[in-house]
TORLO-484172 format. One record per residue: z, x, y of N, C-alpha, C in turn. Coordinates in steps of 0.1 Angstrom, whole numbers, plus 5000, padded with zeros to 4 digits. Each point is the difference from the previous one (the first is absolute). Layout:
REM TORLO-484172
ZXYZXYZXY
...
This chain:
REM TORLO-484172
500050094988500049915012500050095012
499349985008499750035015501149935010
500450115008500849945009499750135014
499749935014500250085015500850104998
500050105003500650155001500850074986
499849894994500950024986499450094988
499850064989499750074991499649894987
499250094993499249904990501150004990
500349854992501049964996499150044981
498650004997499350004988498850105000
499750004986498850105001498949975007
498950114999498649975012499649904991
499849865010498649884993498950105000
499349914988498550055001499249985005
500449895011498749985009501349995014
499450035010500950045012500349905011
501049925001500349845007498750005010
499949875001499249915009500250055015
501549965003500750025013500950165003
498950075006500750185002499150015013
500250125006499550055011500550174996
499150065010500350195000500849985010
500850144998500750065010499450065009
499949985012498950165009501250065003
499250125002500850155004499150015013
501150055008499550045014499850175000
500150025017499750184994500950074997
500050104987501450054999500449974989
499449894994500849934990500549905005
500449985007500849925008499849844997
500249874995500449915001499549935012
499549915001499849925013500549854997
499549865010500849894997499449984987
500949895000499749954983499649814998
499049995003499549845002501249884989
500149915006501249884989499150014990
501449994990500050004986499550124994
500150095007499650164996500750034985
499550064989500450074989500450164997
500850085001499750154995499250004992
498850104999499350044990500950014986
500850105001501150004984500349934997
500149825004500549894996498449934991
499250075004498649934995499550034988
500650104998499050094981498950085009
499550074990499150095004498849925007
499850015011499150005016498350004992
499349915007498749994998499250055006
500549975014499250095010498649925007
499450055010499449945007498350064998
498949935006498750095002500450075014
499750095001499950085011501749985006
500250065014501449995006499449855010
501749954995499649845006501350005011
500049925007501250015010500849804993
501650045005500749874999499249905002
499249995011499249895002498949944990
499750074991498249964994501449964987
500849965000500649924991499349874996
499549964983499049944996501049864991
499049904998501049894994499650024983
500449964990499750024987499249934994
498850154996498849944996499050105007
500650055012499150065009500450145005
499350105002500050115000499950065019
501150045003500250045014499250105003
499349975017499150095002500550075016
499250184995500750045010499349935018
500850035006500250015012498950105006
499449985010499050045007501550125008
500649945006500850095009501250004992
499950144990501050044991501350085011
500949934997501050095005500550134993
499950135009500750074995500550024994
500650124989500850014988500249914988
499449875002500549904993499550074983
500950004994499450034983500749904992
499649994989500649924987501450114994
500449864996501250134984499550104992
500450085001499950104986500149944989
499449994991499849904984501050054995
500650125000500950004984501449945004
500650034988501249884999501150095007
500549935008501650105006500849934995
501350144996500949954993501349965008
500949954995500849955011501250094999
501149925007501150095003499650165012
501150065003499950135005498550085000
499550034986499150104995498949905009
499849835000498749935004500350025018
501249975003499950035020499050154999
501250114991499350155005498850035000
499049894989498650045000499549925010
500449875001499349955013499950065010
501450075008500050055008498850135004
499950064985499350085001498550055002
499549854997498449954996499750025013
498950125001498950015010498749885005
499450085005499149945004498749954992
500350054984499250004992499749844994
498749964999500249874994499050014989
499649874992499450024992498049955009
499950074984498349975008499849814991
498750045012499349825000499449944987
499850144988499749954989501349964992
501250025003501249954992500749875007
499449975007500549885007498949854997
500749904996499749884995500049875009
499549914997500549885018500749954995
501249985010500849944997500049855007
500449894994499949865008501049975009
500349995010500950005007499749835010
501649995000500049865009498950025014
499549875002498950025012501249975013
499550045012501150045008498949935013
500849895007498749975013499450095004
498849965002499050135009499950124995
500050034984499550124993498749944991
499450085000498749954994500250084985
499549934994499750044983498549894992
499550084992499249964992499949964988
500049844993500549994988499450114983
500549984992499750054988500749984984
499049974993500749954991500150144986
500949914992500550114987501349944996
500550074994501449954992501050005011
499750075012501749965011499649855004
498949955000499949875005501249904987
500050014991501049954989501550025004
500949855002501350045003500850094990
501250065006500650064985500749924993
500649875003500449934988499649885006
499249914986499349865002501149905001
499449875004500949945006500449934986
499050034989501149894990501150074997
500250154997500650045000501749995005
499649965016501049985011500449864993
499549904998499849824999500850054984
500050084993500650004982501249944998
499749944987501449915002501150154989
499150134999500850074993499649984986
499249924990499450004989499050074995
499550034989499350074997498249934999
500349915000499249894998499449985010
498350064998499249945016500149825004
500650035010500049845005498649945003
499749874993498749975007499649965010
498649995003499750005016500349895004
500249874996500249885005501449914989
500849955001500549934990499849865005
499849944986499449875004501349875007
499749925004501349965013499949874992
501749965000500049864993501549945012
499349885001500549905014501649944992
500550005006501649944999500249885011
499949884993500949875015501149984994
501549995008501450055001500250095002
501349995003501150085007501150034991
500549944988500849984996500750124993
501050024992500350084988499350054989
499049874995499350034991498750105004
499849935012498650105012500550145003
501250005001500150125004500050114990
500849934985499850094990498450034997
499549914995498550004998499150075007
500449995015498850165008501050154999
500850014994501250124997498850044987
500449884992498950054986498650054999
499549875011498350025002499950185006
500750045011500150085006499650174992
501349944992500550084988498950044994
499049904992499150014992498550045008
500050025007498650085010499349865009
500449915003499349875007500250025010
499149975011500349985013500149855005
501749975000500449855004500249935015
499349945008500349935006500649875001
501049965005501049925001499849915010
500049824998500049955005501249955007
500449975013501449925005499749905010
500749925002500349925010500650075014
501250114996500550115009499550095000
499050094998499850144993501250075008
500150035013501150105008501149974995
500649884994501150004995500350094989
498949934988500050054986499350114996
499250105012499750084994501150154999
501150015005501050134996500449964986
499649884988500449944992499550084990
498349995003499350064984499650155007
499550064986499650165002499250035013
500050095003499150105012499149994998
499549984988498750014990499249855007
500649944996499549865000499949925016
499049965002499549925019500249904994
501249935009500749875005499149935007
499549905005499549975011499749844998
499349925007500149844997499449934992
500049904994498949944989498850005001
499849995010498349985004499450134999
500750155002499350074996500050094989
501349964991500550064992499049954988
498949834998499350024987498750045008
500250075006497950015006499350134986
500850124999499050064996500750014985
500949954994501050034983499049884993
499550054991499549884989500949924990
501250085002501249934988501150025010
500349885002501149945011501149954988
500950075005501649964992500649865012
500349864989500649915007501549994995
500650075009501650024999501149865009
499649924997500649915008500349884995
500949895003500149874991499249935002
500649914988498649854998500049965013
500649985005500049915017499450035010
499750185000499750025007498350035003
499449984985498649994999498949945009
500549905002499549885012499850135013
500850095005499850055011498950125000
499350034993499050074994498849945002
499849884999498549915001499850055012
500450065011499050035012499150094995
500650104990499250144993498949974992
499749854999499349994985498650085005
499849995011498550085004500050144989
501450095013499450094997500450064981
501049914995500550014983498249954996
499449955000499349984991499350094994
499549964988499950154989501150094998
500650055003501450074996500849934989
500750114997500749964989501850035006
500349864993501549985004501050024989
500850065001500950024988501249975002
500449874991501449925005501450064992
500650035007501050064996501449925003
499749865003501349915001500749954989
501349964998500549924989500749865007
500049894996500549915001501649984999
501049935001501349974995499649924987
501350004997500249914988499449865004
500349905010500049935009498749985001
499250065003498350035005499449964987
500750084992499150004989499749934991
500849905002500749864995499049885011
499950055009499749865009498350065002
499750075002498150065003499849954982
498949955002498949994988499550105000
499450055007499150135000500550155006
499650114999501150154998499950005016
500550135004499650075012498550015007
499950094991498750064993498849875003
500249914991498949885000499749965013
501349995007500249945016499250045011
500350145002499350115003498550045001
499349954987498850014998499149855004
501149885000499749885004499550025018
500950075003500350015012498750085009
499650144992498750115001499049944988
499449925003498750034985499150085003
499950085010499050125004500650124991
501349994997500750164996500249974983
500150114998500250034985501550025000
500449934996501950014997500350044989
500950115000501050054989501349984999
500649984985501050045004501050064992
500550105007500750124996500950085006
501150034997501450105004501149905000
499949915001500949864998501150064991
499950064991501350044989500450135005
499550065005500350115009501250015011
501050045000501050005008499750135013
500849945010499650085015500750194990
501049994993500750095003499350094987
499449944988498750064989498950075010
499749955009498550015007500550135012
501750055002500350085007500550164991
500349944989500350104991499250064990
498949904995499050054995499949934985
499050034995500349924986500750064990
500550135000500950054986501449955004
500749895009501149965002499649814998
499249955001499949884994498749964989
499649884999499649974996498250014999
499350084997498650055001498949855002
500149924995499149894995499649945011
499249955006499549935011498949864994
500649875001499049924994498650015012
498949954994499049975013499649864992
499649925009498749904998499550025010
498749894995499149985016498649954991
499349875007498949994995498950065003
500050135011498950095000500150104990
499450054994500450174990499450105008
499449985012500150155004500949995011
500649915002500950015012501950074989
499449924991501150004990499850194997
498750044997500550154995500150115010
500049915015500050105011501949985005
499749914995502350005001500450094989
499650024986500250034987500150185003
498850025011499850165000500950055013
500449885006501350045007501550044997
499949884987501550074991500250094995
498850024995499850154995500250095010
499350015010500450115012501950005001
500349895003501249995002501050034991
499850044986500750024992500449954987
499449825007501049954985498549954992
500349884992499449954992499249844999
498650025003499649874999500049884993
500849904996499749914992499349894999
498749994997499449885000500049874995
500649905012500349904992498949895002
498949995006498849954994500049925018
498949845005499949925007501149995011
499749945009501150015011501149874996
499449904987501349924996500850064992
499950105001501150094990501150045011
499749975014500950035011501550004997
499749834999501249904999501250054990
499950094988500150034993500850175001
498950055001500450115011501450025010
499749915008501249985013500949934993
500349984987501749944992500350104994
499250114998500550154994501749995011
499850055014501450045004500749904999
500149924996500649845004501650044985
498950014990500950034987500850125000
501549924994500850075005500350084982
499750094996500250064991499749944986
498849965002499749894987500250044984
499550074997500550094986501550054999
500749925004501550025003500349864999
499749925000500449855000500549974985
499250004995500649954984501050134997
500050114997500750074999501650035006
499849965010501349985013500949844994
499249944998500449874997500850014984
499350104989500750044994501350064995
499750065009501450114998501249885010
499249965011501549915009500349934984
499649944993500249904990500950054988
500050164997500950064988500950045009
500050035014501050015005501249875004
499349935000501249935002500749934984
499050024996500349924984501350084994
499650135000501150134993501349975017
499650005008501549985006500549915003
499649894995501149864996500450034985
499350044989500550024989500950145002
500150075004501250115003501049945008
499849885011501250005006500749914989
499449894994500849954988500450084991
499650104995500850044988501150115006
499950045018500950115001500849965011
500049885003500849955013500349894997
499249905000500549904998500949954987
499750064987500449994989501850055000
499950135004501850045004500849925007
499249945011500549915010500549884991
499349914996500549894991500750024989
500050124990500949964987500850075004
500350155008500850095001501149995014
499449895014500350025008499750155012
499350084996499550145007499449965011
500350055010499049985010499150135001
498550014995499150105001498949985009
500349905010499050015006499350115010
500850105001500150105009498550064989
499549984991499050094992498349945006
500349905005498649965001499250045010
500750135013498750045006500050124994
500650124988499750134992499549964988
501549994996499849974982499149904993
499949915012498949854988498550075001
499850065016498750005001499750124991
500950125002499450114989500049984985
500449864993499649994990498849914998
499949945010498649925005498950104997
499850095009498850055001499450104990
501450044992498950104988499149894989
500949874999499549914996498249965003
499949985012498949955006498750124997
500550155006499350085000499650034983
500449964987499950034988499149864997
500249885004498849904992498750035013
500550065011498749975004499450134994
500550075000499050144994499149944985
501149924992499249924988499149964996
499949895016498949905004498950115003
499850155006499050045002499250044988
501050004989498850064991500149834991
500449945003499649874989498849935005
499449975009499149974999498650074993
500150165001499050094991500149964988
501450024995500049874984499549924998
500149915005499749885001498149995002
499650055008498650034999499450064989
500650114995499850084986499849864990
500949934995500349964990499049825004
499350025013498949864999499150094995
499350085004499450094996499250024985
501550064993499849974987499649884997
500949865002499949914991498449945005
499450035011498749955001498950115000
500150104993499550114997498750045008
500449975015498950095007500749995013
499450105009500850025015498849905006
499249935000499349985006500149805007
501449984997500449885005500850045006
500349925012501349995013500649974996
500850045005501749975000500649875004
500949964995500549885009500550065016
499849875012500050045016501750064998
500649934992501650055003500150154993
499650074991499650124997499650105005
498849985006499649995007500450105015
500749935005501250005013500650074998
500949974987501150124994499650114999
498750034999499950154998499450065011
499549945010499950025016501250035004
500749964999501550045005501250064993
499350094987500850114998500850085012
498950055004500450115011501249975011
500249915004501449945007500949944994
499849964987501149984993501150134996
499150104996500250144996500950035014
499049975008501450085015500849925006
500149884994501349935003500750074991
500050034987500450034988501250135009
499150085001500950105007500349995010
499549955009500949945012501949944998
499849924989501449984996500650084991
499350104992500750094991500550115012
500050025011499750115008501549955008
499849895003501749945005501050004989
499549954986501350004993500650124999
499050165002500850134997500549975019
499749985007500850035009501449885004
499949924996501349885000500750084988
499650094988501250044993500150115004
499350115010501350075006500649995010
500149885005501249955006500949924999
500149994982500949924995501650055001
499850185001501450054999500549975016
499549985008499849985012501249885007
500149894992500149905002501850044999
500949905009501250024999500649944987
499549864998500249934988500450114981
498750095003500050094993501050105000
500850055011500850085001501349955000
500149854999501549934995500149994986
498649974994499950024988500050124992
500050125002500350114996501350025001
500649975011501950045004500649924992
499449844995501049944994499950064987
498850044994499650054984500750124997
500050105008501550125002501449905002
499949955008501849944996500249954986
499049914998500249934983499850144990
499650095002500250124988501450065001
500150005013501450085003501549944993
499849835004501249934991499850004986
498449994997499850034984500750144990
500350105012500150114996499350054988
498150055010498850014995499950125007
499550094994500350145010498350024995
499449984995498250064994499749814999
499049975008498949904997498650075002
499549994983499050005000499350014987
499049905004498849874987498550104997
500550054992498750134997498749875001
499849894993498849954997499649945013
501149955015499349965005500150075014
500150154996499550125007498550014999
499950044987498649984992498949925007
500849884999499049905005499449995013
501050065009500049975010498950145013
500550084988499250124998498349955003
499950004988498449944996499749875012
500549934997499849875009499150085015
501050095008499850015012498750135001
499750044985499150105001498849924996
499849914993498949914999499249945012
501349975007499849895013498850095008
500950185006499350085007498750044995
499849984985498450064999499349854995
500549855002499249895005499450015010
501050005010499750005016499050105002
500350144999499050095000498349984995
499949954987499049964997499349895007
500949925008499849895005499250045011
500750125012499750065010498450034997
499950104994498549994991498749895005
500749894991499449955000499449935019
500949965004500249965014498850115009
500450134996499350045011498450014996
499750054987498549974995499249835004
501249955005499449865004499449965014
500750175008499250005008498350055004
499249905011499050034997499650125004
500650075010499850174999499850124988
501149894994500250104984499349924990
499549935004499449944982498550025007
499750035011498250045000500250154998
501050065000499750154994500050004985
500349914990499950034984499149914993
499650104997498749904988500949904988
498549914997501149904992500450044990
500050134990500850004988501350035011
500150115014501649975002500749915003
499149925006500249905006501049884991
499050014990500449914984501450044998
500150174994501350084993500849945012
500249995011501249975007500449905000
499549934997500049795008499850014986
500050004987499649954990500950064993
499850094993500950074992501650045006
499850095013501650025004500349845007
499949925001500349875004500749914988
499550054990500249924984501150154997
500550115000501250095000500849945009
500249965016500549975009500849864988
499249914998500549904994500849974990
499550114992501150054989501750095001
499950095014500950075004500949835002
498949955012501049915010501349874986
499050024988500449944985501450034997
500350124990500450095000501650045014
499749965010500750015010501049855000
499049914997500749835001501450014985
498950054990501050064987501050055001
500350095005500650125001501449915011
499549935010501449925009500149874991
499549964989500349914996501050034987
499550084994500950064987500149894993
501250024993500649844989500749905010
499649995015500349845003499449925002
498750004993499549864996500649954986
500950104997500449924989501649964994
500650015016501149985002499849815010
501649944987500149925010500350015011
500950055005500849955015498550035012
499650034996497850065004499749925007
500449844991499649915003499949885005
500249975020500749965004499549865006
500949904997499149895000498849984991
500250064985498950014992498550015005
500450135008498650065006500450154998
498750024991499450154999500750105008
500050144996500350085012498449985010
499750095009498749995005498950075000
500550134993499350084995499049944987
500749924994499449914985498749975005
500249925013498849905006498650105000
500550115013498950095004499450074987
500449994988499650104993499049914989
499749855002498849944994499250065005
499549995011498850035002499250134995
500750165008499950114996499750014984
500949954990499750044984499049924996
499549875009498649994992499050065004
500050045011498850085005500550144994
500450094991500450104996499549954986
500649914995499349964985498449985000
499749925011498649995000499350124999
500150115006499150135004500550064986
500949994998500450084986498949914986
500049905002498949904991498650045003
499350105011498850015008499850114993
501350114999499650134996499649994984
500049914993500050014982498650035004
499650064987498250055000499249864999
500949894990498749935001500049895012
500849985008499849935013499350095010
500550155001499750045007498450045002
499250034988499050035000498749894999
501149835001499149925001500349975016
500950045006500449975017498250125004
500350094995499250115007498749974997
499249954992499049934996499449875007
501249905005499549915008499750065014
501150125005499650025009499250095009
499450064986498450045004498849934994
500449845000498849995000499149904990
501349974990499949964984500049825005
500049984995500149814998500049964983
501149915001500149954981498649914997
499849955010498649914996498650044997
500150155013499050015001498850094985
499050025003499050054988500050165002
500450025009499550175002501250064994
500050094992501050094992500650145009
500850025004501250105003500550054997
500150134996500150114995500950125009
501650005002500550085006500050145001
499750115005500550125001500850094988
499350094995501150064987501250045005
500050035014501250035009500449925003
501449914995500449875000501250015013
500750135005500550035012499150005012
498750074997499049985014500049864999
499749964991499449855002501449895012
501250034989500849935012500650035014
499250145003500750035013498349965013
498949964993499349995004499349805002
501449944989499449865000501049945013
499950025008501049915009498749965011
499749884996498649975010500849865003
């Protein structure tokens, strides 16, 4: 960098700045004035030099080659070309430099600022080229040549969602113009990037105008239909609950009723302001489109793609209506499943408060109510979390074994079937969802004061016993096992939970996919077995167990689990199994064509799951 009287801060450029001037030397050596914005030669890199001796005056503008002066002044010479060095040793040679200069064949023209009333003659060659181009200057710092034009797509609103949306457009290389009613209000709102300015001129030159605004406000747009016609509008509104219920027809349809000159789309609608700020590896990729044009339809389509996410084609613009109830639903593959688990939840904690509160209460007189916000619900929930884990693999049973009996895959299922096995996947994570609370409500069982009156009175009663050693080897043992099964259920459980995410289940192909959700899912169920065993011991087969002639509760939850453990164990015999693996590539009992399995009867079953 160049700086007035200062020293060169970098090595010599290879081509010599635009803006320099020479030093003249008067007689003697001597220095004379120095015209504004004067440079030291040693601040410039090694010196070009001039044709012939030029005076301050024949200073030339860039491009052009300074000519001497008819009435040369005296003494006037150029710099000595070679490089002086600085510090002490560079004054002493300066000082020292005679009268000697270089000759006219070592000296080059230099382009020098044009100065009023000096004449110069232009010329071209490489000094006519700036030293750094202006895209350069304009870089947004990427490596990536920016292109010459980016195509401009129109925005009407102001809103949240507008604002996110030219953040993104912006983002993605578009050049966005923004419509407002304010612009001077709302333009410190959206990017630097993006021209704010009024509706009327915001759709003149964008062929794909984003309508970011409500149903109500469409009507105020018909002034534009001139200049909207032929353009393409891309509706990005959603309805209320309310709307959607009371309009016959979508957004979308309204809209297009409204322009029949324009090609209406519609798409981003499931797109949230704060997805469209953060990008698509933090929400949801999918973008529905309709529209009854298809090229208007694949000129929005090649926009998502720019933008990051994912086009989905959902066909006609009456697919709108349809469309715009996407955000409406409030977690729909969670409905039946949600509804299930509220339903074993309450079922198991009215049958626990009866057999553990209310039952003491009436024959014994105890008052235990104090158990029903720890103790009832932590026996509640391992409950719940063990038949629901059940239910996920019983319906694969249950499919297996229509299967067989109608000996081909090539009939449906019943609708209720069906369902059930659509909603594995949330049943499974409610599954651990409540296994995940029961380990944490039992370690805060020691927690409870209840518990710690109950230890003080159990030392008093040994003390008057005069019991100096308690202690029950077998239900050490038990208790042992019990709490080491539980930790590698849950664990397995964990497992499974997180492969259920879709981050992690699009990283594993389906044999892993299978081994985890299939195989360690059917271990999980057998640990979670084995665990129910193990706290149950021999009191299913103790009376006092049995209170109000009801089961302990463990009894209940453990139908389910053993038939779906017997079933799969009935799946593995050779000759079911090898007729399971048969139907399911492909065999039919009826049919004429003969099937012939694999001599590799292991390939064959890790390969029949179609």
């Amino acid at each position: 960098m160049l700086r007035a009287g200062g020293t060169q801060k970098s090595s010599w450029p290879a081509r010599a700045p635009e803006f320099c001037t020479l030093q003249p030397w008067g007689e003697g050596g001597a220095p004379v004035r120095k015209p504004q914005g004067w440079l030291p030669p040693s601040d410039l890199g090694p010196p070009l030099g001039l044709q012939g001796q030029a005076g301050i005056e024949d200073l030339a503008a860039p491009g052009e080659v300074a000519q001497p002066d008819k009435q040369r002044r005296a003494g006037w010479r150029p710099r000595p070309p070679q490089v002086r060095p600085r510090g002490r040793a560079g004054r002493r040679e300066r000082r020292s430099l005679g009268a000697e200069s270089p000759s006219a064949a070592d000296l080059q023209p230099l382009p020098l600022l044009r100065v009023a009333g000096w004449r110069a003659t232009k010329t071209s060659g490489e000094m006519d080229k700036p030293l750094i181009s202006r895209r350069l200057v304009d870089s947004d710092g990427s490596l990536a040549e920016a292109p010459s034009e980016a195509p401009k797509v129109g925005i009407l609103g102001s809103g949240d969602f507008a604002r996110s949306l030219a953040t993104r457009l912006v983002g993605s290389g578009f050049g966005v113009v923004v419509g407002s009613r304010n612009p001077k209000r709302m333009a410190g709102l959206f990017p630097s990037a993006a021209q704010v300015t009024f509706q009327e001129e915001a759709v003149g030159s964008p062929e794909v105008i984003f309508v970011a605004m409500f149903r109500e406000h469409y009507s105020s747009l018909c002034s534009l239909s001139s200049q909207l016609a032929g353009k393409i509008l891309v509706d990005v509104s959603n309805p209320t609950e309310q709307e959607h219920l009371q309009h016959r027809e979508s957004n979308a349809e309204y809209l297009a009723s409204l322009f029949p000159t324009c090609s209406v789309v519609k798409a981003f609608n499931v797109i949230s302001a704060w997805t469209l700020q953060s990008g698509p590896r933090d929400g949801n990729r999918q973008v529905p489109i309709c529209s009854d044009q298809p090229e208007a339809k694949r000129t929005v389509s090649e926009m998502v793609h720019a933008m990051g996410f994912t086009p989905v084609d959902m066909g006609s613009l009456v697919s709108a209506r349809e469309v715009e109830a996407m955000p409406l639903r409030l977690l729909p593959g969670w409905k039946v499943p949600a509804l299930l688990t509220l339903g074993l939840l309450v079922f198991f904690y009215a049958y626990n408060f009866v057999r553990d509160v209310l039952h003491p209460y009436l024959q014994e007189g105890k008052n235990k109510f104090y158990k029903l916000p720890v103790s009832v619900v932590n026996t509640t929930l391992p409950c719940v979390a063990y038949v629901l884990l059940s239910l996920v693999y019983l319906p694969g049973v249950l499919a297996a074994a229509l299967q067989l009996r109608r000996g081909t895959k090539y009939r449906r299922f019943p609708d209720w079937l069906d369902h059930w096995l659509q909603h594995r996947k949330q049943i499974g994570l409610l599954s651990f969802f409540c296994a995940a609370l029961h380990a944490l409500y039992s370690f805060c069982l020691p927690l409870r004061r209840s518990h710690r009156y109950d230890l003080v009175n159990l030392a008093v009663k040994q003390v008057l016993a005069n019991k100096s050693h308690l202690w029950v080897e077998e239900e050490v043992w038990r208790m042992e096992i019990y709490v080491s099964l539980g930790v590698l259920a849950l664990g397995t459980l964990s497992l499974l939970a997180v492969t259920s995410l879709p981050s992690i289940a699009n990283s594993l192909n389906w044999r892993e996919f299978s081994f985890v959700q299939s195989t360690l899912g059917f271990v999980a169920l057998v640990l979670s077995t084995l665990h129910t065993l193990t706290y149950g011991w021999t009191r299913a087969f103790e009376e006092s167990r049995y209170k109000f002639y009801l089961p302990p509760t463990f009894t209940l939850t453990l139908l389910v689990p053993c038939v779906v453990i017997l079933a799969r164990g009935l799946f593995l015999l050779p000759c079911v199994s090898r007729r399971l693996s048969k139907i399911r590539r492909g065999w039919e009992k009826d049919g004429a064509i003969k099937f012939t399995l694999p001599m590799d009867h292991t390939l064959a079953q890790k390969t029949s799951h179609v």
